[in-house]
N, C-alpha and C positions, 0 to 999 in steps of 0.2 A: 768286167768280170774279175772278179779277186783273185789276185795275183799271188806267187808264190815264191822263193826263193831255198834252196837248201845245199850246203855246203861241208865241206868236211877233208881237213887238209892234215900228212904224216911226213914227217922225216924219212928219207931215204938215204943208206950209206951206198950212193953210188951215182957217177955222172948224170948229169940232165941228158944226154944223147941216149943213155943204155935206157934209162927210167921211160924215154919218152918212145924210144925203137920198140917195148913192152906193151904201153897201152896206146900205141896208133897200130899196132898189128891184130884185128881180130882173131888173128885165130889162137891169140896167145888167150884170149877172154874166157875159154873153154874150163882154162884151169886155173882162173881167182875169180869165178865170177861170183859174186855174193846170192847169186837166186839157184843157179843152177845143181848148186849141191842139195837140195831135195827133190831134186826133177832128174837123174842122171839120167833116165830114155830119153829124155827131151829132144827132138831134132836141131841141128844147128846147122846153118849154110850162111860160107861165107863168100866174098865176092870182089876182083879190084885184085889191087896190090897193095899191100901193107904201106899206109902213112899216106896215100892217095886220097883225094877229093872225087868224091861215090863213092870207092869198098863201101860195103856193107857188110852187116852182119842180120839174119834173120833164124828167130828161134817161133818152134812151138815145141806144149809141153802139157801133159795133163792136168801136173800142179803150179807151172809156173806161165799158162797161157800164152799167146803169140804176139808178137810184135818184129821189130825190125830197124836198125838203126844205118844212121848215112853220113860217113865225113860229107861236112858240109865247107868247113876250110882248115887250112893245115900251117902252121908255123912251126918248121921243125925245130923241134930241142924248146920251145915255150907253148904251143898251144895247138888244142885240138877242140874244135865246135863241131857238136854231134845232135842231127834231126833225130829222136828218137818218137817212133809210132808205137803205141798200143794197138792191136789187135783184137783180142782176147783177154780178159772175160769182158773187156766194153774198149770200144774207141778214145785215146785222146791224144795228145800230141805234146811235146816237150823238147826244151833245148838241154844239153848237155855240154858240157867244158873239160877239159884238165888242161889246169894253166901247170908252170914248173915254173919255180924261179932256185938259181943257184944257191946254195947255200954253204959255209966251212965245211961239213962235215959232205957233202956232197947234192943234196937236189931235195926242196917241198914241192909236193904233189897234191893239190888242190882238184878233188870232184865236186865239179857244181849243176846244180839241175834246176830250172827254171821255168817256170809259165802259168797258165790261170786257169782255173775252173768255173763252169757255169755257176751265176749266179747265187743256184739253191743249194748248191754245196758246199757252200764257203765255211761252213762248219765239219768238212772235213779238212781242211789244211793244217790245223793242229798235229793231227794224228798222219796226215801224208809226211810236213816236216821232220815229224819224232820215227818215225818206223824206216821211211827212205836216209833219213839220218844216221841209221843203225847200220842201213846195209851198207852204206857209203863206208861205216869205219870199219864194218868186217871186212868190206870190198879191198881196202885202202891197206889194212892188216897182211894181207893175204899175198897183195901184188908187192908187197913190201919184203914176205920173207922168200918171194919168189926169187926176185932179183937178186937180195944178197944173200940168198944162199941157194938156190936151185931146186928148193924145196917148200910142201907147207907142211907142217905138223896138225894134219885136220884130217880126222874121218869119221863121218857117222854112218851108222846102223840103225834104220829104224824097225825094233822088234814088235811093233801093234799093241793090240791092247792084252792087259796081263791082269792078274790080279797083284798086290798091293798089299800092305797092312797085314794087321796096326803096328804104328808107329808113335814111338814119345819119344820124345826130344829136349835136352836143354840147352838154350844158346845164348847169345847177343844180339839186340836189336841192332840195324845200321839204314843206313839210308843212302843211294847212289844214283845219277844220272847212270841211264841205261850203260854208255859206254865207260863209265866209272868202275863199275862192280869189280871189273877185274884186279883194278888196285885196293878198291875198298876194302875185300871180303878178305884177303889173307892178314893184314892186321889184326880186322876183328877177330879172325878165327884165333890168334895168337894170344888176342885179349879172353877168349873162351878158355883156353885150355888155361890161363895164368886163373881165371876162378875156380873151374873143376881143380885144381891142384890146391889151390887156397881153401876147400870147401872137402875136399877128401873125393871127390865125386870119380868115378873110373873115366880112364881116358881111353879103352880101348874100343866104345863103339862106333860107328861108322862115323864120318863127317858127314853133313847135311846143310844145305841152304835152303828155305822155304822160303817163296818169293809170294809175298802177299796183293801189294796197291800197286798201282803203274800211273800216274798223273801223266796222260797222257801231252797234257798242254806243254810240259814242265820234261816229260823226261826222264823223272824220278820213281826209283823204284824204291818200295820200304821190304825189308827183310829180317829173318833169321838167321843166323848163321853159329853152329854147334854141334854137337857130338847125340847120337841115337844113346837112351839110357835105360836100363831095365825099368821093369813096372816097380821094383820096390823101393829105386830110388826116391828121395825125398828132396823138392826145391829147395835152397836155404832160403830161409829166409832175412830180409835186406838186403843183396842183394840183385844186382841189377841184369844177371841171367834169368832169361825168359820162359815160357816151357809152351810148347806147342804139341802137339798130339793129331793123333790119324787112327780111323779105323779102316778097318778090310774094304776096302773098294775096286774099283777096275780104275785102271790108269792108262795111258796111252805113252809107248815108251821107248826111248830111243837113247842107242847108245855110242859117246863122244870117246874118241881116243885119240890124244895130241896134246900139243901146247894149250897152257892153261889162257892164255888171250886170244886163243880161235872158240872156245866154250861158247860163245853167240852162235857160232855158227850150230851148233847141236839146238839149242833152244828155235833157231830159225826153222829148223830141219822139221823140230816136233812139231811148233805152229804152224807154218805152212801146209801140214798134213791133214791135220786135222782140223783145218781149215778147208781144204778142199774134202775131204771125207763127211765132212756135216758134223763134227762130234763135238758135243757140249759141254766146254768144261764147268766143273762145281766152282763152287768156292772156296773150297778146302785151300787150298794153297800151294803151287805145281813147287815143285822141290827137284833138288839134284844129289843124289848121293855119289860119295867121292869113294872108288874103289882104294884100300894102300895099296901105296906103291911096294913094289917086292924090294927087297935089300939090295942095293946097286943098281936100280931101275932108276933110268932117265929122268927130268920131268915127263918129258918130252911123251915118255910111257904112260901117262895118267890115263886114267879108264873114270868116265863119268857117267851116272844112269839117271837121264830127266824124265822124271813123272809126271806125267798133264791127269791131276786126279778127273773125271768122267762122271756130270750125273749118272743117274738111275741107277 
């Protein structure tokens, strides 16, 4: 059966004992788990003693389905192997890891997840690597600003389907591995406003990313990223700002407020949803607009609105 492999390791500023007392306790999972924040009804029971071989931890949920996971062996302060079962919405089985190795600044935290799929589906393992890849670095984010700082700067609201539009826009192409965007996009946006300024163009309408292609095999995402412009604005021309456009549609839409490197997790929030909802995105191009921040407001305060534009 074709086998699988997926991986995804972060710096932690804090002991291997504290990092690893963290993720061998389930019932700390409650609160960095990378699926559960679109599921918050979800049931969870956990079971054991924290860092024990059997605790368990067993979840159902309407959009994040049931399963249930089992220390299998324990080295404390290095490693944790975890039997995890699917449930819900199909049966399968899978091993799990977090290794830790010491590092100067204090502890790398390594999640690994591993094992094989029937035969006829082996042309899903592309898309199982790239999406459980995602959740691992949101997962990895999450438990990262737990620990050193006792917090996460992450909440979404999912507000349903709205209407939309029209929208123009002019921006910069970019391109980023899914876990990439986060460093890519503020550059580019910097490289936007330095042509609107060079070009006379207004800098006051909103910020926007319009996220086009996903190369699933690959990872990569191709985008937009610039400023909303009235209808009488005019592209320069030569220039390497792009222009993209929307009309009045129904969108599906949910709103992120937090640190700008938890922003996956809002995007997971709206896909998962509408995922289980049955709703059909166009091909228009799902987008985020970026609320300003007020005068003396935080990052930390960013307010973001993801649109998953909706046929019919």
């Amino acid at each position: 059966m074709p086998a699988y492999q997926v991986d995804r390791s972060i710096a932690v500023s804090a002991p291997p004992s504290r990092v690893f007392s963290v993720v061998a306790d389930f019932n700390t999972w409650s609160t960095w788990s990378p699926w559960l924040i679109a599921d918050p009804g979800a049931s969870v029971r956990v079971s054991g003693p924290p860092g024990s071989v059997g605790s368990g931890y067993a979840w159902s949920g309407d959009v994040s389905g049931a399963g249930e996971m089992e220390f299998r062996k324990v080295e404390c302060d290095r490693r944790l192997e975890i039997e995890l079962r699917f449930l819900k919405p199909f049966k399968s089985r899978a091993n799990v890891e977090f290794e830790l190795q010491p590092s100067p600044a204090g502890a790398v935290l390594t999640w690994r997840m591993s094992g094989s799929l029937p035969w006829f589906l082996f042309w899903m393992i592309p898309m199982l690597k790239t999406f459980v890849g995602q959740d691992y670095h949101r997962g990895l984010l999450m438990v990262k600003d737990w620990i050193e700082t006792g917090k996460i700067e992450s909440k979404t609201t999912p507000h349903g389907i709205t209407p939309v539009g029209p929208l123009r826009m002019f921006g910069v192409r970019a391109s980023a591995h899914l876990e990439e965007v986060g460093s890519i996009a503020p550059p580019a946006m910097d490289r936007c406003e330095q042509l609107f300024r060079k070009h006379g163009l207004p800098v006051t309408g909103e910020g926007i990313a319009v996220y086009h292609r996903l190369a699933v095999k690959t990872g990569r995402l191709d985008f937009i990223i610039g400023r909303l412009v009235p209808d009488a604005a005019t592209l320069p021309q030569g220039t390497e700002l792009a222009e993209w456009s929307l009309p009045a549609v129904r969108a599906f839409r949910v709103e992120f407020q937090g640190a700008y490197h938890h922003l996956g997790n809002g995007w997971s929030v709206a896909n998962q949803i509408t995922r289980h909802r049955k709703l059909k995105q166009s091909n228009a191009g799902a987008f985020e607009l970026y609320r300003p921040l007020a005068p003396g407001a935080a990052p930390t305060d960013r307010t973001v609105d993801i649109f998953l534009p909706l046929k019919g």
